[in-house]
N, C-alpha and C positions, 0 to 999 in steps of 0.2 A: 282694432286697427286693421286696415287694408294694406295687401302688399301691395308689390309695385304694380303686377300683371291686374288687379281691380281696378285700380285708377286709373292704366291703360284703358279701362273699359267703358269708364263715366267717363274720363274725358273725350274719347272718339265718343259717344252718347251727347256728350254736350256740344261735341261741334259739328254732329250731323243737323242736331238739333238748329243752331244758330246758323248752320247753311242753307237749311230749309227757310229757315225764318226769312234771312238776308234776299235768298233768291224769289219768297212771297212779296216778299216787300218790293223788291223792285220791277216783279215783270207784272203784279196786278194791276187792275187799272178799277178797283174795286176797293172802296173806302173801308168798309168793314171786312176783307182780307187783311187791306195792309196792316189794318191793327191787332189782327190775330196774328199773321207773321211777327209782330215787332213783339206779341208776347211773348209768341217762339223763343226768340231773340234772349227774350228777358230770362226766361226760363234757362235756356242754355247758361248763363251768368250764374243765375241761384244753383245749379249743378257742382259750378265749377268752385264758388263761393265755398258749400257744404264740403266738397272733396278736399280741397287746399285746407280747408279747417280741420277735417279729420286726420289729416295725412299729417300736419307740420304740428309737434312737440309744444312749439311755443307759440304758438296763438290760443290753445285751448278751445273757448268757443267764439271765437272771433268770428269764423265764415259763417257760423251760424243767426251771428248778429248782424251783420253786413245783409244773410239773405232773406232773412228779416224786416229787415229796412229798405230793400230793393222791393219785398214784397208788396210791404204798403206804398212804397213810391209807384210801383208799377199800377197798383190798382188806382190810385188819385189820377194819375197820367192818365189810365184806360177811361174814367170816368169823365175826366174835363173834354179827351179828344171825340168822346162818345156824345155830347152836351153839342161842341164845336160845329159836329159833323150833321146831328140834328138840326140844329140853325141853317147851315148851307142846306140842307136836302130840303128846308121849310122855299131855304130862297128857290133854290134851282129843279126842284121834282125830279133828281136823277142823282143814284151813285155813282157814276162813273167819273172818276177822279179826272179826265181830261173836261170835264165842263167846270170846272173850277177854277180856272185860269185868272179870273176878273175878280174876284173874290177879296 
């Protein structure tokens, strides 16, 4: 069981994490950044999922199932927008997310 002073410490872990992510996500202008930020993102989630379960009595393994199921949701996501992204780049020969507009 973690005190309080740990989960202070995963949690600031998880939101530096998902600040990283958040501010990849929005200042890249590069396809396959924004989707490594956005796992950033995801990750920071399954952190906080795993802490919240360890920490709380009555959930038992709950976060643990949740980040479980984020996991495989994340990877199906990563896989379809990666699929997505290869069709556009077949259309347009360039990552750069502002030529994508028409699309």
């Amino acid at each position: 069981m973690l005190n309080n002073v740990g989960i202070f410490h995963y949690l600031t872990l998880a939101l530096f994490l998902f600040l990283i992510g958040l501010c990849g996500a929005v200042i890249s202008k590069n396809v396959i950044k924004i989707l490594i930020s956005i796992e950033f993102m995801l990750t920071a989630v399954n952190i906080n999922f795993t802490v919240f379960g360890l920490y709380s009595k009555n959930l038992a393994f709950d976060g643990y199932i949740f980040a479980l199921f984020y996991i495989a949701t994340g990877a199906v996501e990563l896989a379809i927008a990666i699929y997505i992204f290869y069709a556009m780049y077949r259309h347009k020969q360039t990552s750069n997310i502002e030529e994508y507009d028409d699309v």
